[in-house]
Structures are given as structure tokens and as C-alpha cells.
C-alpha positions in Angstrom: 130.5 82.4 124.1 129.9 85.2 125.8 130.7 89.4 126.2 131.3 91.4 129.0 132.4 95.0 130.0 134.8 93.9 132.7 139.0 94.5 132.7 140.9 92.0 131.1 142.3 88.8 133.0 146.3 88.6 133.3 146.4 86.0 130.7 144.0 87.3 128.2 144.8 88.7 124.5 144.2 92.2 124.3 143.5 94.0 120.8 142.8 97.7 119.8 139.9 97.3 117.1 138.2 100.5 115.8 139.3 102.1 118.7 138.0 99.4 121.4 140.4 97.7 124.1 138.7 93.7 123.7 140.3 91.2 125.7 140.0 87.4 124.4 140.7 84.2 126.5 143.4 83.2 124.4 141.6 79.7 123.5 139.2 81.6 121.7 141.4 83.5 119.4 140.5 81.6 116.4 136.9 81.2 117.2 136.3 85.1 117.1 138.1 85.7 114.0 135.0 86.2 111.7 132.7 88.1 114.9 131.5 91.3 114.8 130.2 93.3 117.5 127.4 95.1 116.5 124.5 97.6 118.1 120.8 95.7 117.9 118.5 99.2 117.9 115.6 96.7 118.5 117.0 94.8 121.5 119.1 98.2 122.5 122.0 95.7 122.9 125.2 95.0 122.1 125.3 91.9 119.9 128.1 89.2 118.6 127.1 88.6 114.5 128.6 86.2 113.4 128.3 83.5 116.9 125.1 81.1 116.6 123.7 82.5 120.0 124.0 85.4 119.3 124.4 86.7 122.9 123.8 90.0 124.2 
């Protein structure tokens, strides 16, 4: 699973949380329920908790 700062695709879900447009492939929905996006100060990253990768 990945994240990305790009516009939203025609078919994905879009959400308002804290303030942030995220777009979700709809297939995903349920699988980024309990995700959090969170800033790693030691990686200077943007991270997913919550996803076993971990991707940044």
C-alpha cells in the first residue's frame, strides 16, 4: 500500500480528514480504516502507522 501527493482518480473515494482532501481507491476503504498518517521527524517523512510497511 502505498501514498502519494497526486489529484484523485475519477473513481476514487474522497474524504475531508483534519482538514486534508485523501483520495482512496475504493477497494481499499476497509483496509485504511485503522491508518494514520503521521510525520517521522527522523526519516523527515510522511509515514502510514498502522500499515506493516510502513511506507513513506
Amino acid at each position: 500500500m502505498g501514498m502519494a501527493l497526486d489529484e484523485p482518480e475519477a473513481d476514487d473515494l474522497v474524504l475531508m480528514i483534519n482538514e486534508i482532501q485523501v483520495a482512496i481507491e475504493p477497494q481499499l476503504e476497509a483496509d485504511v480504516e485503522e491508518l494514520v498518517i503521521e510525520y517521522d521527524r527522523g526519516r523527515h517523512a510522511f509515514v502510514l502507522r498502522g500499515n506493516e510497511g510502513e511506507c513513506t
